[in-house]
N, C-alpha and C positions, 0 to 999 in steps of 0.2 A: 817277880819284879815289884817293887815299890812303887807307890804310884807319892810325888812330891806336889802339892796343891791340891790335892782332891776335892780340899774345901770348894774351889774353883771350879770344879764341876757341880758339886752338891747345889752350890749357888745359881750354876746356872740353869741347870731344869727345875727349881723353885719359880725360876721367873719363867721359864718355857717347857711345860709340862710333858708336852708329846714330845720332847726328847727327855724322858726320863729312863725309862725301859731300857732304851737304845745305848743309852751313857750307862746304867747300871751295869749292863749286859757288860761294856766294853773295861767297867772296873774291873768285873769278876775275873772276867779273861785273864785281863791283862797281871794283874795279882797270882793267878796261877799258871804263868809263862815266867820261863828262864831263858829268855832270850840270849844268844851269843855272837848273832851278826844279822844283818837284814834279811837273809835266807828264810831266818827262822820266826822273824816278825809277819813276812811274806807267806809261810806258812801255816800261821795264825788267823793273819788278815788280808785277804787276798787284795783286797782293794788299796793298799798302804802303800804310798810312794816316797821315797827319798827325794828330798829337794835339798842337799846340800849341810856341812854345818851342823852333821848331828841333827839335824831335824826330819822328823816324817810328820808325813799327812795321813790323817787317815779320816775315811770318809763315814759319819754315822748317820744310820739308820735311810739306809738306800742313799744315801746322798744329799737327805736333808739338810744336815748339819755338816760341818769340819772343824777337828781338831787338830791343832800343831802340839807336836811334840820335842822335846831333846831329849834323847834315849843315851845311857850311859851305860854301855854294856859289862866293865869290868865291875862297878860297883852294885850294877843292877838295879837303874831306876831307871822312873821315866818323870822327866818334869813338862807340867802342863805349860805350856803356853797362849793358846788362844783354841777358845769353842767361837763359834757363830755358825750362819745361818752359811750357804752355798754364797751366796749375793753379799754377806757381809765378810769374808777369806778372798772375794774375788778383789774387795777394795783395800785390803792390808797390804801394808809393805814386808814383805817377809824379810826383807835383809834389817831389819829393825827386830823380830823378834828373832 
């Protein structure tokens, strides 16, 4: 998979360190997945859930952190759309990103 924003992440564990590892971890992965339906991201990442809209959640580093995603399975990316902490995903509006 292609990962679209990555800058987005790099930026974000510059400013919050102990999720760097955990974001690193979840580049490599995801760079060496060819995902072809949420089976196979489920597969991957057990802890990832669809919430509608091409987007999943996925939970880093025990739950620390969550990132949204839009997964586009025919072209094979994944674009970022929001890292934060547990406490700052519980305050978004997801039907906005």
């Amino acid at each position: 998979m292609r990962i679209i924003a990555e800058r987005t992440i790099r930026e974000y564990y510059e400013k919050n360190p102990k999720a760097k590892i955990a974001l690193e971890d979840w580049v490599a992965t995801v760079k060496r997945s060819q995902w072809r339906c949420f089976a196979d991201i489920k597969a991957t990442f057990n802890s990832v859930d669809y919430v509608g809209n091409q987007h999943y959640v996925f939970n880093i580093k025990g739950n620390d952190y969550r990132m949204v995603v839009v997964i586009k399975f025919i072209p094979q990316f994944v674009l970022i759309r929001f890292i934060g902490t547990h406490k700052e995903y519980d305050k978004i509006d997801c039907s906005i990103i």
